[in-house]
N, C-alpha and C positions, 0 to 999 in steps of 0.2 A: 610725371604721370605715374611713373614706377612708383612712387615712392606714396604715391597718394593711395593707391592699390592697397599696398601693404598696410597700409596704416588702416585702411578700413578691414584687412582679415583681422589684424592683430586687434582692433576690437570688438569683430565676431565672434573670435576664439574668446575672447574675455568674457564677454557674454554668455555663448554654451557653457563657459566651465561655469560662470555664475551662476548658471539656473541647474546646470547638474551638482551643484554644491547646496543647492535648497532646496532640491528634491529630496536628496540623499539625507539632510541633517530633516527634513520633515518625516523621513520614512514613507514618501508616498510612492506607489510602485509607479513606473513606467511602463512596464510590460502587463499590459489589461488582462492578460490570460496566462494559463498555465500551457509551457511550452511542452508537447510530446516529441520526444528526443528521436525516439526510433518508430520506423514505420511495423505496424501491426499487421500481421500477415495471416490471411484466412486459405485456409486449405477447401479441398473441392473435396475431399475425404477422407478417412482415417487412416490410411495410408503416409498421406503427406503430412496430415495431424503432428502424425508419429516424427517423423522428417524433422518440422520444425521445432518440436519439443527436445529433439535433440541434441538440435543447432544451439537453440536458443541455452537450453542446458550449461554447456560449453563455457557460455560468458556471463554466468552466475557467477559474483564474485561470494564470499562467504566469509569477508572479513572487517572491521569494522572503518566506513569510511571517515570517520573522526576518532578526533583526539581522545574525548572525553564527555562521557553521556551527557554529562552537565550544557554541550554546543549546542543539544536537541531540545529546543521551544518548541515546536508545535509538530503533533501530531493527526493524521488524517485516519477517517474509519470509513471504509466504505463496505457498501453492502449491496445488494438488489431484493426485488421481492418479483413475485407473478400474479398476477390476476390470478381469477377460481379458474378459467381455464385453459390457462398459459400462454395466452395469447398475446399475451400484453407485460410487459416488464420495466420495471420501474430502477433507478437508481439513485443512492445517495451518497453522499461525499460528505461530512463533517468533519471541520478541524479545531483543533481543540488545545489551547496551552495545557501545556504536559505537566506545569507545576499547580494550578488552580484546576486543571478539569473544566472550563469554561470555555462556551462557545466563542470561537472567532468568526466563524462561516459555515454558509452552508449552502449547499447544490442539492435539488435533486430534479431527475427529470422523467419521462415519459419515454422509453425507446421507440420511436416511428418507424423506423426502419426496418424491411422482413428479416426473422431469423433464416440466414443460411447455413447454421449448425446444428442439428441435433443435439438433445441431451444424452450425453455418453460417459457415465466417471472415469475418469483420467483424463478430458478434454473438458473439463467445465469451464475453462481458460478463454475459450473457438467461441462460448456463446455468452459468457457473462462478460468478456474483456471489452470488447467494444461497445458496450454498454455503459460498464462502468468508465473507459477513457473521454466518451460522451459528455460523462459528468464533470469527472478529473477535468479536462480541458475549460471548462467553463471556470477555473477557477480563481479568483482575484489574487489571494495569495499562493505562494507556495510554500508546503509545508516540508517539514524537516526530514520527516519521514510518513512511510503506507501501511497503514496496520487492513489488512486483509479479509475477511470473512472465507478464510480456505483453508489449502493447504500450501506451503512454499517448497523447500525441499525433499517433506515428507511426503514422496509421489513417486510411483513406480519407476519413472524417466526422471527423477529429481526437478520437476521444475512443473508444479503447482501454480494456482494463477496469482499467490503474491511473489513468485518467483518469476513468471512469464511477464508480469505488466511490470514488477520492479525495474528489469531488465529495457522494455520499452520504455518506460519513464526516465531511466536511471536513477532511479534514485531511492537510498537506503529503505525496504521494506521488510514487514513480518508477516509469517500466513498465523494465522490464531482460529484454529476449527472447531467447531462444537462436538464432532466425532472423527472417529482415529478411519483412516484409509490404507496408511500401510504402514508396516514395520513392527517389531517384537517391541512389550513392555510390559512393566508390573504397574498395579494400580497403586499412587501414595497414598500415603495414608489418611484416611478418610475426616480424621479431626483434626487437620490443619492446616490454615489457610496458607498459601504460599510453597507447600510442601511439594516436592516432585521429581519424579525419577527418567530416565533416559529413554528415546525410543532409537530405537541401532533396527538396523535394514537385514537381509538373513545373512549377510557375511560378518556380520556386528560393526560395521561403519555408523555411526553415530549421525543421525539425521531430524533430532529436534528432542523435545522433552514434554513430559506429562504432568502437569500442573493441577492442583485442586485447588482453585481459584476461591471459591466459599466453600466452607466446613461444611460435609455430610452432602455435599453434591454431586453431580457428575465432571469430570475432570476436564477439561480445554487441552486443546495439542496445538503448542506453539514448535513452529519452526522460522527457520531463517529463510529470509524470501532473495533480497540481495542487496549485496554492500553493508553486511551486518555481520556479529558474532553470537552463536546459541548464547552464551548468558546473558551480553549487552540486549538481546530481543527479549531473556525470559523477564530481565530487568525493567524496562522498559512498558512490558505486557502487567510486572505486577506493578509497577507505578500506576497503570492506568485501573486500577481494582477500584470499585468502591464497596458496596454492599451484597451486587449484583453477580453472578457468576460469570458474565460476560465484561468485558474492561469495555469501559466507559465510551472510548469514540466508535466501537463497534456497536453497542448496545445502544445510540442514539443513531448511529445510522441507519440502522433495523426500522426502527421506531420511524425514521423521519422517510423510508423508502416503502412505507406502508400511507403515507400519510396523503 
């Protein structure tokens, strides 16, 4: 009877590894959703805001989690938008092969749920984050890395919302801003694209760079969000350049969280 037992695991086992060996050579996911690793924590006020920005600060890591930029296929852009009178906020997530700039996917949704955050700068994190993880979670694949519509470590407490949702996500992000929030710099120079200089905090700690993304433009502030390095991010920010001031999976998220 033992022996009959056994013979039918040893051809169950044979089985599972069968069909996880043609999943795996299909590339078909198993896991239907995008997993959020840490739980998201909302403050009752700015107070404790402050508290968890802190915390969370701490386990920003700020170095690169891979070998060699070359591991990183696909890239995600997220963004949100507001109705006329803010009452209503929208979110979008697109991911994007990083070497064609082609859609792979796309999320976007409708926030139903009441804001419990005010809009405050330096907590933009309290009220776009759950929002945007709304999104993030719904998502079939998972991408390599979070390119941000923020700021990441360029923030007063060092931890911007691609630095705070990096961290809850885990996984490797950049903040890429349309305007500068904090820290000293010079503008590059205005005729060339990809040119860009340093932004250092007032003790001159070095916390992201200023990029002129298209000639005779206004300049982007990329920082490092988490589990990244400044160049491996500015790298990465101008791979995703096309024509547009804005790199590409950000600039279709915009577009597709309006739509």
């Amino acid at each position: 009877m033992t022996g009959k037992n056994d013979l039918q695991k040893y051809k169950m086992a044979g089985l599972l590894t069968a069909i996880f060996l043609l999943v795996k050579s299909a590339k078909i996911r198993y896991n239907f959703f995008m997993l959020i690793k840490n739980k998201f924590e909302m403050p009752d006020d700015v107070r404790y805001a402050k508290i968890i920005q802190q915390n969370l600060s701490a386990k920003v890591i700020l170095k690169n989690d891979f070998e060699d930029i070359s591991q990183i296929k696909t890239v995600a852009g997220c963004d949100v938008s507001y109705s006329k009178n803010e009452k209503k906020i929208f979110a979008a997530v697109v991911v994007l092969d990083i070497k064609t700039l082609k859609i792979s996917e796309i999320v976007k949704i409708k926030y139903r749920k009441k804001f419990t955050f005010p809009y405050i700068p330096g907590y933009l994190s309290f009220r776009e984050g759950p929002v945007l993880l709304e999104a993030i979670k719904k998502l079939k694949t998972e991408p390599d890395l979070f390119l941000f519509d923020g700021q990441g470590i360029a923030h007063p407490r060092g931890i911007g919302i691609a630095s705070h949702l990096g961290v809850i996500l885990d996984k490797p992000s950049i903040g890429c801003a349309k305007s500068h929030l904090y820290g000293n710099y010079e503008e590059p120079p205005p005729g060339l694209k990809g040119a860009y200089t340093f932004l250092k905090d007032d003790a001159g700690t070095l916390i992201g760079l200023v990029m002129r993304s298209k000639k005779f433009t206004k300049s982007i502030f990329i920082s490092q969000g988490h589990r990244i390095g400044l160049i491996t991010a500015a790298d990465i920010v101008f791979k995703c350049l096309t024509k547009y001031r804005i790199p590409e999976p950000l600039r279709l998220a915009h577009i597709e969280s309006k739509c």
